[in-house]
C-alpha positions in Angstrom: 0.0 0.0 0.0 3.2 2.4 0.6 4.6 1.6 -2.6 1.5 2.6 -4.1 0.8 6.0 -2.4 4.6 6.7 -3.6 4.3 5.6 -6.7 0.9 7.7 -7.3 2.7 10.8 -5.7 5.4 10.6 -8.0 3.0 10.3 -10.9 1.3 13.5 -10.4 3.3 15.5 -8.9 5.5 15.1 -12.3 2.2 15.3 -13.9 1.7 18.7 -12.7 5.4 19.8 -13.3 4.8 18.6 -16.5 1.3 20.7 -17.3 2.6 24.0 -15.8 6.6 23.8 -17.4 6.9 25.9 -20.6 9.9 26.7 -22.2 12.0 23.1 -21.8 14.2 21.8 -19.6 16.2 25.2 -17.6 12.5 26.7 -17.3 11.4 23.8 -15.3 14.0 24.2 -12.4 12.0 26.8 -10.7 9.4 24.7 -10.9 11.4 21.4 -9.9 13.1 23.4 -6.9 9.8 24.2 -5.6 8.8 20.9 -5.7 11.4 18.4 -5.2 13.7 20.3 -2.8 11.6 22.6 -0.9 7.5 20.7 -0.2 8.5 17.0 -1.2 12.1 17.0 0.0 12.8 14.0 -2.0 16.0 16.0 -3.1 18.4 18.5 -2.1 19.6 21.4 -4.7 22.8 19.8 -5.1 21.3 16.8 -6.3 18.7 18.1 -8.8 21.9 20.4 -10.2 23.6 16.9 -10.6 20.7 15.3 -12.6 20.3 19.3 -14.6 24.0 18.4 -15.4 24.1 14.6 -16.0 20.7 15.5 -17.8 21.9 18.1 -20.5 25.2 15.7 -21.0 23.1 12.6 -22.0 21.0 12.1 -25.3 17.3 13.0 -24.6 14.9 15.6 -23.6 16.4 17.1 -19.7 12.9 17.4 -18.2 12.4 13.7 -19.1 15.7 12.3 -17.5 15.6 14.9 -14.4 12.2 12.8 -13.9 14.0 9.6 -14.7 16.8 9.6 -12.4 14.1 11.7 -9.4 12.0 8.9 -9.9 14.2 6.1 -9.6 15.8 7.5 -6.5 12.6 7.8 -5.3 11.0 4.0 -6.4 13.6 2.4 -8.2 13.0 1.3 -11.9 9.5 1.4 -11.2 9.4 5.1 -10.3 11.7 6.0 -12.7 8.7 4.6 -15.2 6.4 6.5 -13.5 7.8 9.5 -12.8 9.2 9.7 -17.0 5.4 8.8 -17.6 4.1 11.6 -15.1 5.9 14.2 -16.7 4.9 13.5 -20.3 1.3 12.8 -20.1 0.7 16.4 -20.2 2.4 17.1 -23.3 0.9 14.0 -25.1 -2.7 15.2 -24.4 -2.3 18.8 -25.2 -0.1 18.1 -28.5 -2.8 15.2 -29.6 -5.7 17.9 -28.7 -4.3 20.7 -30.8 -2.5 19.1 -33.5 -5.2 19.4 -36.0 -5.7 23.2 -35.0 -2.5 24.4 -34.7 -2.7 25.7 -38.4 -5.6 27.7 -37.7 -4.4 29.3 -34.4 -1.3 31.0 -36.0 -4.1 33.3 -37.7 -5.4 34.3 -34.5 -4.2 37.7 -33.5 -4.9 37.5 -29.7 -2.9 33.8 -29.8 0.1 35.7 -31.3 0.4 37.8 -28.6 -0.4 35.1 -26.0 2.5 33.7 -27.0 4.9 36.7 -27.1 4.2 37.3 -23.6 5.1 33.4 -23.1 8.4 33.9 -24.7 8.7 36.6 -22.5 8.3 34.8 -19.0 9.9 32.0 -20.7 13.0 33.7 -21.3 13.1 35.7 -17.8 12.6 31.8 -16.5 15.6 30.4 -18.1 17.5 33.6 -17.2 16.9 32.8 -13.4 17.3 29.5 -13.6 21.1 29.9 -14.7 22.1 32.5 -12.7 20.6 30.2 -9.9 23.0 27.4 -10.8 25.7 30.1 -11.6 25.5 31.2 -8.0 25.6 27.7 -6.8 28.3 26.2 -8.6 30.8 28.8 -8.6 32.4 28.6 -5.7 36.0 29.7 -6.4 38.3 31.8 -9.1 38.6 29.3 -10.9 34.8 27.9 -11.3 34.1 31.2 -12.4 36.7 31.5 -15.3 35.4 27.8 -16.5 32.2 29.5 -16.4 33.2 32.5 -18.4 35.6 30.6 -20.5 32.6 28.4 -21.5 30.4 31.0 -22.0 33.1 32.6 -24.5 33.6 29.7 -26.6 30.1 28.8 -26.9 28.4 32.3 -27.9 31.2 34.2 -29.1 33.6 31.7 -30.5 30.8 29.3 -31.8 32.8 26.2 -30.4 30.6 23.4 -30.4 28.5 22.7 -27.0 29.6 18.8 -27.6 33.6 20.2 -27.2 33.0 22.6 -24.4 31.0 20.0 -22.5 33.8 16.9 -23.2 36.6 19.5 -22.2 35.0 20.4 -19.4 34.4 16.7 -18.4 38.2 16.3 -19.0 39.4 19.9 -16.9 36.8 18.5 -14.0 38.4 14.7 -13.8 42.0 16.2 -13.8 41.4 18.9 -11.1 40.1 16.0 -9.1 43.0 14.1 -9.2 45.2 17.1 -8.6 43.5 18.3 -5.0 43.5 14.0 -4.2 47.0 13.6 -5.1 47.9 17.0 -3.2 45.6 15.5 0.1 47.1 12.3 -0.1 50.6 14.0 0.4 49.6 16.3 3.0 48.2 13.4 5.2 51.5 11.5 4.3 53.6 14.3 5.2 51.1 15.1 8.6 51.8 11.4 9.3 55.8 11.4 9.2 56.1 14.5 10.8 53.8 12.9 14.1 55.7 9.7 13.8 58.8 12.2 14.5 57.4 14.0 17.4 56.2 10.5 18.7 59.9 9.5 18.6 61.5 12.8 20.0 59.0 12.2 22.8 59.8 8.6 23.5 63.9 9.5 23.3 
């Protein structure tokens, strides 16, 4: 009977994430933030920035996988299933309902400027959802020049996003080893230099 409730809650709570997200995937963190972190708790920020960033690395649409991997934490495979299924069922109804009238709305003047005010909020949405994960992520220098760096080669430079991504990867993995390589010999060194004072004390 728990299984069930959770597997219902996941359902339509993506289900409603789902209906109200326009825009794609960076719109939708508001939205998941609200929901996820802050009533359900079923995440922290860190770990829905993970699954934004694992998401937009990996082939597929990012508010599908963010569901994915919040569902499977949540339920397993199952919940994963559910959660994926919660999330689209919106899109499929709407999109079945109004793909035979979608022609005949782009004449409509009042629908025209429906949607330019969507664009609008759209675009102020994605705009605080990466300065959200800006302000999270970098923490140091030299975050903030990969960030600008990035930003550089992408929109200025026209670098492809695959590169920037896979470089970044690379830059990330090495850093990593760096700082665990210098801790490793700082806790050597600690080590020697209190297996010295142990001896000057004994002699």
């Amino acid at each position: 009977m728990k299984k069930l409730k959770t597997i219902l809650e996941l359902y339509f709570t993506f289900c409603k994430i789902g209906l109200f997200t326009i825009g794609g995937g960076l719109a939708m963190l508001p939205i998941l933030e609200r929901e996820l972190v802050e009533r359900k708790k079923w995440v922290d920020t860190d770990e829905l920035y993970d699954y934004f960033a694992i998401s937009q690395s990996t082939p597929g649409i990012i508010a599908v996988n963010v569901a994915t991997f919040c569902g499977y934490k949540r339920a397993g495979y199952l919940g994963g299933i559910i959660a994926t299924f919660g999330v689209v069922t919106p899109s499929i109804i709407i999109i079945s309902l109004l793909a035979g009238l979608i022609n005949k709305f782009n004449d409509i003047e009042i629908i025209k400027k429906a949607f330019m005010g969507i664009n609008v909020a759209v675009a102020a949405n994605i705009s605080y959802a990466a300065y959200k994960m800006a302000k999270k992520n970098c923490k140091n220098l030299l975050c903030f020049a990969i960030f600008i760096l990035s930003f550089a080669l992408v929109f200025i430079l026209k670098v492809p996003v695959v590169a920037v991504l896979l470089s970044s990867i690379a830059l990330g993995v090495i850093i990593y080893f760096v700082k665990l390589r210098k801790l490793k010999t700082q806790n050597i060194s600690g080590n020697t230099n209190d297996s010295k004072k142990e001896d000057e004390k004994n002699e």
